[in-house]
C-alpha positions in Angstrom: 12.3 -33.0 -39.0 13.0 -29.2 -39.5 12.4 -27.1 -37.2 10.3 -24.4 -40.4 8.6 -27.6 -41.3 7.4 -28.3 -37.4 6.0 -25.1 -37.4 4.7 -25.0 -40.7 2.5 -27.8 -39.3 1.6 -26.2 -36.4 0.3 -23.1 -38.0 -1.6 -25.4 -40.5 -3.0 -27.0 -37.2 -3.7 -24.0 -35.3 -5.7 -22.5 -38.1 -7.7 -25.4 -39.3 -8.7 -25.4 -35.7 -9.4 -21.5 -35.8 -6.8 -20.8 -33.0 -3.6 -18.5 -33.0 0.2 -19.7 -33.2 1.8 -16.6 -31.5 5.5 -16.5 -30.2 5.6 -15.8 -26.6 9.3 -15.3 -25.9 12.9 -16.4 -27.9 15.2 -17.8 -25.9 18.7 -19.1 -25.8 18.3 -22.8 -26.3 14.3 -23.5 -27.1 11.3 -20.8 -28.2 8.2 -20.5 -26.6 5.3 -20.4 -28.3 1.4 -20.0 -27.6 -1.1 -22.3 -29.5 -4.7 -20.9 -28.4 -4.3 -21.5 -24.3 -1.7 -23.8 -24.3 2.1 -23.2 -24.4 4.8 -25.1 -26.6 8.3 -25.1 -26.4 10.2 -25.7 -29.4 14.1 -26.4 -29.3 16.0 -23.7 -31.5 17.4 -26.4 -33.7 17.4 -26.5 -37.6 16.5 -30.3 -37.8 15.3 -31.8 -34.8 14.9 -35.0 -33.1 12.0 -37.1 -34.8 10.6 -38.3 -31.7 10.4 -34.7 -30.6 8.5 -33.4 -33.3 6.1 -35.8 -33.0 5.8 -35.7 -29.3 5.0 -31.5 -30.1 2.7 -32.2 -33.1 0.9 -35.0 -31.1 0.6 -32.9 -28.1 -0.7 -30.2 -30.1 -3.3 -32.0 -31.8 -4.7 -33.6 -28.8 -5.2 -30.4 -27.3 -7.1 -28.6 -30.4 -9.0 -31.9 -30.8 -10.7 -31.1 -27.4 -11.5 -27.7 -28.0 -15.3 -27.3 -27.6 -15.9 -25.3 -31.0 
């Protein structure tokens, strides 16, 4: 998966779920990000691993799926 189509997702995610997708910090090797009070780090990779992706989207999902609205 590409890394713009990861975090296309995410964003799609974060505002279905009324949260914020806000960069914390760029580093050398991965990017921190902030997805309402949790953080996400996301290698700085134009296509990355499969299984990672879906390890961050799944991640991500199960924490904005136990927001309390």
């Amino acid at each position: 998966m590409k890394q713009r189509d990861l975090l296309r997702a995410l964003r799609l995610s974060a505002k279905e779920a009324g949260v914020d997708l806000a960069i914390v910090r760029n580093g050398a090797s991965h990017d921190i990000y902030r997805l309402g009070d949790i953080v996400i780090t996301i290698p700085r990779h134009n296509e990355l691993n499969e299984m990672t992706a879906r390890g961050i989207l799944k991640d991500a999902a199960a924490h904005l799926k136990g927001r309390d609205r």
